[in-house]
C-alpha positions, 0 to 999 in steps of 0.5 A: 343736270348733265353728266359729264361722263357719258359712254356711247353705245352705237347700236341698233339693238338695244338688248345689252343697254341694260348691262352697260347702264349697271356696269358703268354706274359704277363711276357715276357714267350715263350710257347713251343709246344712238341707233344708226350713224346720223344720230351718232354724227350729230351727238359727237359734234355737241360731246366728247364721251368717255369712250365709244361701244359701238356695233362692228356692223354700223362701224364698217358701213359707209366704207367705214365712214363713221369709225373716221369721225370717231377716231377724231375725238382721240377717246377708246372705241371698243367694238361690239360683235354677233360672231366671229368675223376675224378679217372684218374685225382686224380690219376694224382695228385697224382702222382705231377699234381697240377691242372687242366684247361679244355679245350677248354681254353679261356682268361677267364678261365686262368685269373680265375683259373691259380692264384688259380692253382698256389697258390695251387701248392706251398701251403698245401699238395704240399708244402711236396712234393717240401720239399721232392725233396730239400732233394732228389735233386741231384743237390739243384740250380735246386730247387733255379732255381725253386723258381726264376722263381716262382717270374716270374709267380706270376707277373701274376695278375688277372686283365683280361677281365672278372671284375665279376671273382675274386680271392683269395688264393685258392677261386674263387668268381664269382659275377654274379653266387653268389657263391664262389669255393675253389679248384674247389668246390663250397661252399654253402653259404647263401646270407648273408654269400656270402655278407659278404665274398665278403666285406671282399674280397673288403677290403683284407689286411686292418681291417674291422671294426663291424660297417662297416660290420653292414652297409654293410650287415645289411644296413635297420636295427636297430636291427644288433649287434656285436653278428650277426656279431660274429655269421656270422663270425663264420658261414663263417669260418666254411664253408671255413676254413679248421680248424675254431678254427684256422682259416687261411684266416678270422682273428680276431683283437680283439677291432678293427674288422676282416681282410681276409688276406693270411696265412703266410707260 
């Protein structure tokens, strides 16, 4: 019987098929290995997959002739890396790559980074372009296909190996290193900073009070008030919001405290 999830991995080596076929069991998804452009044409015209993994190096061949055709079917498209090739790798997000995973891939990096890769592909800049291709569209199922099997890749939850990696929208905090990447760039913060993202983090969704925050980030002091609260708040937000005065992810309940929650779409 066919899947009706398949993921397209366009690749001409096949040294990371093993990791994405137990990475995307998961939701019952088939990884479908394509070696050079043709086949990968001639597959697209009989399937519309979940989303494309494909190698930045096919991408770019061909005056980037390919990625074209993929952008038509309005799924993600997350790009493969062997190194770092900063111009060659804009240029492909550019031209529709969502992200990037490096290889060589493990378990590890997919449950970290794919969730952040994801959010990303159907938020912020990205959200314009799939608004483009509804309009231009020829035929408007395909983008309701898309959005179906959307549903399918977000049952992928975080939970995996590594318990010291956590995710958030676009945000990565890793509690060994102590620190916090947004799209890849790591965020500089303070230790108090990072301490209070992190309870936040914990308490996702659900109202984290002043007196709450004081105990856990001010825990030998007696001298911490709702001002120090205020001030750090505010530090934070200006380091990981796009917009501070109108900030997206720290929200303020006023007489009740502070919640970090995803922005509505």
């Amino acid at each position: 019987m066919k899947n009706d999830f398949e993921i397209l991995l366009i690749d001409d080596d096949d040294l990371c098929l093993p990791t994405f076929q137990q990475f995307f069991q998961r939701i019952d998804a088939q990884v479908l290995l394509l070696s050079d452009e043709e086949k990968a044409l001639k597959q697209i015209k009989n399937t519309v997959p979940l989303l494309f993994l494909i190698s930045l190096k096919l991408a770019c061949a061909k005056e980037w002739n390919l990625l074209k055709e993929l952008n038509q079917t309005v799924m993600p498209i997350i790009g493969l890396v062997d190194n770092d090739d900063p111009a060659l790798m804009q240029e492909g997000k550019k031209r529709g790559i969502s992200g990037y995973l490096v290889k060589p891939l493990d378990l590890y990096q997919l449950n970290a980074y794919f969730p952040v890769i994801l959010f990303n592909a159907w938020s912020g800049s990205d959200t314009e372009k799939y608004k483009k291709e509804r309009r231009f569209c020829s035929d408007r199922r395909d983008l309701s296909i898309g959005r179906r099997r959307l549903d399918q890749l977000e049952k992928i939850d975080n939970s995996g190996p590594d318990e010291t990696l956590f995710h958030f929208g676009p945000f990565i905090i890793d509690t060994l290193k102590k620190h916090i990447t947004r799209s890849g760039n790591i965020i500089e913060l303070s230790p108090k900073e990072y301490n209070l993202f992190f309870l936040l983090l914990k308490n996702k969704e659900r109202v984290v009070t002043t007196e709450e925050i004081i105990a856990q980030i001010w825990p030998k002091s007696h001298r911490a008030s709702e001002e120090d609260v205020k001030q750090y708040i505010y530090l934070l937000r200006k380091k990981i919001e796009l917009d501070p005065s109108h900030p997206c992810f720290i929200q303020t309940l006023k007489g009740f405290g502070y919640m970090l929650s995803y922005p509505e779409a």
